[in-house]
TIFI-838470 format. One record per residue (C-alpha): x, y, z. Coordinates in pm, whole numbers, plus 50000, padded with zeros to 5 digits. Layout:
XYZ
...
***
This chain:
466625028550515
465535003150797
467934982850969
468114953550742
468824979550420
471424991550646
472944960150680
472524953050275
474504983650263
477054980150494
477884945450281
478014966649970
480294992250051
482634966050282
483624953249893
484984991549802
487164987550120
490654982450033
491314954350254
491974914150223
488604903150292
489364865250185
490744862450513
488284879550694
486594857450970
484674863351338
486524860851582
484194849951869
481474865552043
483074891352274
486804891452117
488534887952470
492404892752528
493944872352723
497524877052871
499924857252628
503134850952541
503664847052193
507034838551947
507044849351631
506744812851525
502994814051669
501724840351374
501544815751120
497724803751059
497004798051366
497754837251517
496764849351213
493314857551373
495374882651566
497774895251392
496304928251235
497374958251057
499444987651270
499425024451206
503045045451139
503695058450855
507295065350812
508535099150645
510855100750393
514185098750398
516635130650418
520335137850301
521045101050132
525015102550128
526525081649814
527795044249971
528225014649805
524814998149751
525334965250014
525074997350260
521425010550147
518815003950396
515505000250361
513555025550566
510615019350416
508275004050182
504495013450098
502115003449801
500405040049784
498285033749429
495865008549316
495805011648939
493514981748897
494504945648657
495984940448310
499294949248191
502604967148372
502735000748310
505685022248343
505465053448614
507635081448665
508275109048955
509485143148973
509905162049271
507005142249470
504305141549194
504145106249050
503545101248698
501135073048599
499415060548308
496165036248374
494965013748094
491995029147938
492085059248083
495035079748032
497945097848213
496795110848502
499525130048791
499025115849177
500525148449401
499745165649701
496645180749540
494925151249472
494765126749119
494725143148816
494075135548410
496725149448136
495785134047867
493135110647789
494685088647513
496015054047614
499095056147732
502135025847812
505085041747965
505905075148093
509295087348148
509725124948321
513235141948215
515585160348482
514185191048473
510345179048518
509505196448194
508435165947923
507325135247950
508315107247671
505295082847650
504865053247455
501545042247308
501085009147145
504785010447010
504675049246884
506455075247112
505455114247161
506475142647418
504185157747642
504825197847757
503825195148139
503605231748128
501985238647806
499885204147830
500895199147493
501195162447336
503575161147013
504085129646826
507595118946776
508425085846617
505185061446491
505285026546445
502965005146201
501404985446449
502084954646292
506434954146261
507914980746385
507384996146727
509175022646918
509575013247266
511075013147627
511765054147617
514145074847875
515965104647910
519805110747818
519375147447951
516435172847934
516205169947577
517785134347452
516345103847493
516665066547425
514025040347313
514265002447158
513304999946829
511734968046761
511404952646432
509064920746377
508584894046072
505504881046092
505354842246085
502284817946019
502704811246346
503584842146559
506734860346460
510704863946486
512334896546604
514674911546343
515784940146568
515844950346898
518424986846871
519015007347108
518665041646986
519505079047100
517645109446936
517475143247027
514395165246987
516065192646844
517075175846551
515335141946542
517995123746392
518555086846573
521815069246598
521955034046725
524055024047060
523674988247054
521144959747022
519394951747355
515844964647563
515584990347879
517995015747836
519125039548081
521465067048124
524465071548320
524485103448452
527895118548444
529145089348261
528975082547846
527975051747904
524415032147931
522985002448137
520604979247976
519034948847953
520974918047709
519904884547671
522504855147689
521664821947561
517954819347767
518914845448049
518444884948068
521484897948198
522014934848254
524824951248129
527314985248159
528334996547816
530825025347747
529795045047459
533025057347361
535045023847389
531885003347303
533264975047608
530474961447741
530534944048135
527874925448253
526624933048615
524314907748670
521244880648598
517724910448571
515504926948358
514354960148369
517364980048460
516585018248574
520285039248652
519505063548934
520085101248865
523025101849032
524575079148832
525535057149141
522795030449106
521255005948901
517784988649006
516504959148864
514494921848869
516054895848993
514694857948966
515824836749249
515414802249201
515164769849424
514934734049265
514564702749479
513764670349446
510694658249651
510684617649518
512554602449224
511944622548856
508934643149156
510834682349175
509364715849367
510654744549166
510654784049286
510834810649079
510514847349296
511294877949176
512604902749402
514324937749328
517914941949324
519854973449391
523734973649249
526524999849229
527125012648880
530394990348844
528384963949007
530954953949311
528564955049597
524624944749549
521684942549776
518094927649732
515234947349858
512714931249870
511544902250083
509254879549819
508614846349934
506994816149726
503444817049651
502454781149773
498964769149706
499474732649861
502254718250065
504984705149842
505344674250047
501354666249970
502564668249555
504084630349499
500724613349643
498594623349367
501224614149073
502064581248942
505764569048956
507644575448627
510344585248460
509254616348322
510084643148519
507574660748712
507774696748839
505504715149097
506834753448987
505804781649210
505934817149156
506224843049412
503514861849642
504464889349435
505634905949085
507764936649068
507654956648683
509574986548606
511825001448870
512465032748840
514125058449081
513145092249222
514215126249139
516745129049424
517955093649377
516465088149774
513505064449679
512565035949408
509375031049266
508114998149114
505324981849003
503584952949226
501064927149188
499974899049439
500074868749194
496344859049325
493304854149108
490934892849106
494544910449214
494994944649102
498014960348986
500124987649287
502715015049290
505005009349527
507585030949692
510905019249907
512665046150053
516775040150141
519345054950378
522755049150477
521225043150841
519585010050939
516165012551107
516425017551523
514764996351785
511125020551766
511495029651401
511604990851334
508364985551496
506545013051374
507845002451029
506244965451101
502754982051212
502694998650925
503174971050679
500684953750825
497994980150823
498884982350440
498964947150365
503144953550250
503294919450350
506634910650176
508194941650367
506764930650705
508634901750662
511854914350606
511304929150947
511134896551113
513084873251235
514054843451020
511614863850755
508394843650912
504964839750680
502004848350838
498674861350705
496404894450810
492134892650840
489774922950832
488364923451130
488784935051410
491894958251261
494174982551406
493385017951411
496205036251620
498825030851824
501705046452048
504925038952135
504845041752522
508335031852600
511015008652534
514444996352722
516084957952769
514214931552973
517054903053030
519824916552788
516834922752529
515774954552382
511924960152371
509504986752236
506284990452381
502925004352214
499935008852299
497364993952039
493625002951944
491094982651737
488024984851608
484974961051399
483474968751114
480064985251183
479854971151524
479984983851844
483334967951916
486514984252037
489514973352228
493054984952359
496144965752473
499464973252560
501844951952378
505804945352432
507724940052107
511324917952170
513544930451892
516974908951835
520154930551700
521524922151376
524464929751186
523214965451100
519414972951269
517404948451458
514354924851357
511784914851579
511624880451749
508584878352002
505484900052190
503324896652481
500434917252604
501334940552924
498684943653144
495854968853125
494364964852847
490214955652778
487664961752504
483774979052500
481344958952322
477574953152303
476364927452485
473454906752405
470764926952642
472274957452435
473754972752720
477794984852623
480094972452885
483854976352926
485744943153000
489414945953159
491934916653086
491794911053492
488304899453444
486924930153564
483834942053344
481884977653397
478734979153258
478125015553096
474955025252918
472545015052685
469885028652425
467075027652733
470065049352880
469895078152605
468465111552762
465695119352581
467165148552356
469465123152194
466885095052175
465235094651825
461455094251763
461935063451547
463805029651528
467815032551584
470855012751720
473985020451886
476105010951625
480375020151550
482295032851898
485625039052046
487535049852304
489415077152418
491395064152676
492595098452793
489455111652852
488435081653001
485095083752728
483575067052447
482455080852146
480035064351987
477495066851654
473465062551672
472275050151364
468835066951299
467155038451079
464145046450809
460575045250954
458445060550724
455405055150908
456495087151100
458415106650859
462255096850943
465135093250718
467815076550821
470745097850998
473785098151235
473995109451552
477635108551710
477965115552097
480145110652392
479885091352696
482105102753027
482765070553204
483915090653577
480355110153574
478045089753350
477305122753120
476315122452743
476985151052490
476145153152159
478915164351933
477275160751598
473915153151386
474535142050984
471025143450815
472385145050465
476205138550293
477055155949978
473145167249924
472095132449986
469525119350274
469645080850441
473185086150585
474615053750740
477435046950927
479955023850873
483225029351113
484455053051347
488865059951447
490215082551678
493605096851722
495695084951978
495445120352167
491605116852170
491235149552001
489975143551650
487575115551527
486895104551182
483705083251081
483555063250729
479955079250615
477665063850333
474125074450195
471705048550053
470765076149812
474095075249638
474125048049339
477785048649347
477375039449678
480845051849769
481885058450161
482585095450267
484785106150557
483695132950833
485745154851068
485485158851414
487215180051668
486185168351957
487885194052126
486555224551947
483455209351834
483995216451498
483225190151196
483755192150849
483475167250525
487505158550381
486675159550090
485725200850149
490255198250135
490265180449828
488265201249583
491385205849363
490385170749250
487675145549116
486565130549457
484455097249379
484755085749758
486685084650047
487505062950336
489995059550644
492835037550717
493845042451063
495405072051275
499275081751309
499345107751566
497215135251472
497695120951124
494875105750957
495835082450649
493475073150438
492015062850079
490855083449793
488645072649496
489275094449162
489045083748823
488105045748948
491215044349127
492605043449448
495115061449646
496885066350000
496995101750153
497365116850492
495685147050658
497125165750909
494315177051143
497245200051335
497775220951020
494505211750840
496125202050504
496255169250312
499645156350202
500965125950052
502525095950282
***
């Protein structure tokens, strides 16, 4: 490829990248820092051009203690699974693997080992029983178990298709379960639901018995009693029904109840609602949903989530276009989000759920929030923040701020590590600061800064209030004589090297450019790519080159040479991270060769001068591409492409393994 196919494909594979690029913008020439002082109130639009993703990823949380639900904490929150658009379907997790189905496609398991297909029939909802044994699934309104051991797929109950449909299946116990049975009478017009009965079968003996009339059943664990969803006049309310008595108690306005295994819990969708009147018969109206954690008898109850209204114009801009009446008018907004299908884990620790950004082209996510009895500290809080951002959580960022502040993330540049350097008070005030790295797209770009985060103590944790930049921080770019230079925030600059600069072993025969760099500020170096462009008139593919530059004695080495990716020749280069440590490096790879034209990670120890492909970790799975996120410790998290779908992971360069986030 020359340098202008290189550039075509650079554009193609930026649109595999999972990352928000309708915001994406340049951000001037040479992308300088200056010192600032900056309230939260400042990243709205305007600081939105700075306010980028962040890089911890939290673990998750250990010996959960039953409390009353207004005491659960969110410790954190992270959309892990892209399962692309169309309709909600219901997950499932056992023991850390995540059960999934994906329209089209089939079930398919997301663990440590990669993403994997169990059956290929379409598949609706799948429910995994206490033991991790069977699944219940529903397809198109017939249920059937699947052995997970035996990979075995038995029909159980099958509806007609047209009026009667089994739906909405759980577990009772290892081998009970309940489902909706849902009768229709077809109209001219649509139709009229006879029936919607709760049922209870075992497998042993498939003989049902109805509990009640109503939709989402669920289990309580310990209890005979079930939780489900009711609807009263024109609201769903979810209610606690004793089997034995048959009283029923309703807990609250939702939909889509789940009862953790416990038996302590219930999660479910909430609406919350805001109507105001902007002019006379003129109203704004809000509907959000948000998800809603209660105690089994329903005294305490805590939302969490942190959805906010999903405003296309400014309300107060509605009554100028309408003419005065006295019909009523309503501007109704949904929120940025909608949550499906909560459902807990295994140990009762986490929630998973269903999200989709209501945006036109949005794709469907699992999400998982993870709870403890202990609110988030002053450094866990920040690193929780960076983290959101980075993964475009954007409702959970905001839960971490104060007043719960809007503000919007671009593509470039973006964060790829950070550090937490210190913290203490400044003034009564309790700080945390880190030590931030970024990096552009495919250009030689790179910057560090040193950032203070003021956190404010609340009732139970702290949210944070305001940030400046510390001093020392700078960035290494290309200037526009091509030579790379490294500007301080004092106004110092230190011009470093350029191609003309390349000893001769390194320089190709042919056409390249310095392209994708960073900096490894313990070393004191940059690493940087060479991308070897096509010249046929003398034989050369396109290739990478990736080598380091010593600042202190103005020394190049070369660490590594990639020809060919995966059997394929014209290797391009599209990014380049490092961890914070400066040991390992990880470039985002492509070859022009590849009609998929998906992007392909490679290893680097820069310390033992070792590389390798990540995918050569993955071979347990269908690998259609992969590409990086951004570096947490010697942690690198990043995105894998199987099946058409995309996934978060994490590989530990320490212990060479992949594992989930």
């Amino acid at each position: 490829m020359d340098d202008h196919q290189v550039e075509q494909a650079l554009k193609e594979l930026k649109k595999r990248i999972p990352v928000n690029m309708e915001l994406k913008q340049r951000l001037g020439k040479a992308f300088k820092r200056r010192q600032r002082q900056r309230t939260l109130q400042k990243w709205g639009l305007a600081a939105a051009l700075l306010l980028l993703a962040g890089t911890f990823m939290l673990q998750g949380p250990g010996g959960l203690q039953t409390v009353q639900a207004q005491e659960l904490h969110v410790q954190n929150q992270i959309s892990f699974i892209d399962i692309g658009s169309g309709s909600p379907l219901g997950v499932s997790e056992y023991k850390g693997t995540v059960y999934l189905p994906v329209a089209g496609k089939g079930l398919f398991a997301y663990d440590q080992s990669g993403f994997h297909q169990l059956l290929q029939q379409e598949v609706n909802e799948a429910k995994i029983n206490q033991d991790g044994s069977k699944l219940i699934l529903q397809t198109g309104g017939t249920l059937g178990v699947y052995d997970v051991a035996q990979k075995k797929y038995t029909e159980l109950l099958k509806g007609d298709g047209s009026a009667v449909f089994y739906e909405q299946p759980s577990w009772k116990d290892h081998q009970t379960i309940l489902y909706v049975k849902k009768v229709l009478e077809q109209q001219e017009h649509g139709f009229t639901v006879k029936e919607s009965g709760i049922y209870e079968m075992t497998l042993d003996s498939l003989a049902p018995t109805k509990l009640g009339d109503g939709a989402s059943p669920s289990y309580v664990n310990g209890e005979n009693a079930i939780v489900f969803e009711k609807t009263a006049d024109t609201r769903s309310e979810v209610v606690f029904k004793d089997l034995a008595s048959g009283q029923e108690t309703v807990i609250d306005e939702g939909r889509n109840p789940a009862v953790s295994p416990n038996g302590k819990y219930i999660a479910y969708i909430t609406s919350e609602n805001n109507r105001r009147e902007l002019q006379s018969h003129v109203y704004a109206e809000d509907t959000v949903d948000q998800i809603r954690i209660s105690d089994i008898d329903g005294k305490t109850k805590r939302v969490v989530t942190s959805n906010t209204p999903n405003r296309q114009i400014h309300e107060q801009d509605l009554p100028k276009g309408l003419k005065p009446g006295d019909t009523p008018q309503v501007l109704k907004v949904t929120g940025l989000y909608s949550y499906y299908h909560p459902v807990w884990s295994s140990d009762s620790q986490s929630l998973f759920a269903l999200k989709s950004k209501n945006s036109e082209g949005s794709t469907m996510s699992v999400m998982r929030i993870d709870f403890s009895k202990k609110a988030l500290q002053e450094e866990e809080t920040v690193r929780a923040f960076n983290q959101a951002k980075i993964l475009r959580d954007l409702d959970f960022a905001r839960s971490l701020l104060k007043d719960h502040q809007d503000f919007l993330i671009v593509s470039n540049p973006h964060q790829v590590s950070y550090t937490i350097t210190g913290s203490g008070t400044e003034n009564n005030r309790p700080y945390v600061d880190v030590e931030e790295h970024w990096a552009y797209t495919a250009n030689p770009y790179y910057s560090f800064s040193h950032v203070r985060y003021y956190l404010t103590p609340k009732e139970q944790g702290y949210l944070i209030d305001e940030t400046k930049d510390l001093p020392g921080g700078g960035s290494i770019l290309q200037q526009p004589d091509g030579f790379i230079v490294m500007e301080k925030d004092d106004g110092s600059k230190q011009r470093l090297f350029s191609a003309d600069s390349l000893p001769n072993e390194l320089r190709p025969e042919g056409n390249f450019r310095i392209s994708s760099l960073a900096y490894l500020s313990k070393q004191n170096q940059v690493i940087f790519s060479l991308q070897v462009l096509q010249d046929p008139g003398i034989g050369q593919a396109s290739s990478v080159k990736v080598v380091t530059y010593d600042i202190a004695n103005g020394t190049f080495k070369l660490l590594e040479h990639v020809t060919a990716m995966n059997g394929m020749k014209n290797v391009g280069v599209e990014g380049i991270i490092v961890s914070p440590d400066g040991r390992y490096a990880a470039l985002d790879l492509f070859s022009d060769d590849d009609k998929q034209f998906q992007s392909h990670v490679l290893l680097l120890d820069i310390e033992q001068g070792t590389a390798s492909m990540l995918e050569d970790a993955l071979s347990a799975t269908k690998v259609e591409g992969t590409h990086t996120y951004f570096w947490d410790r010697n942690r690198l998290h990043f995105i894998l492409t199987s099946h058409g779908q995309q996934m978060h992971y994490q590989w530990n360069a320490a212990a060479q393994v992949v594992e989930l986030p």
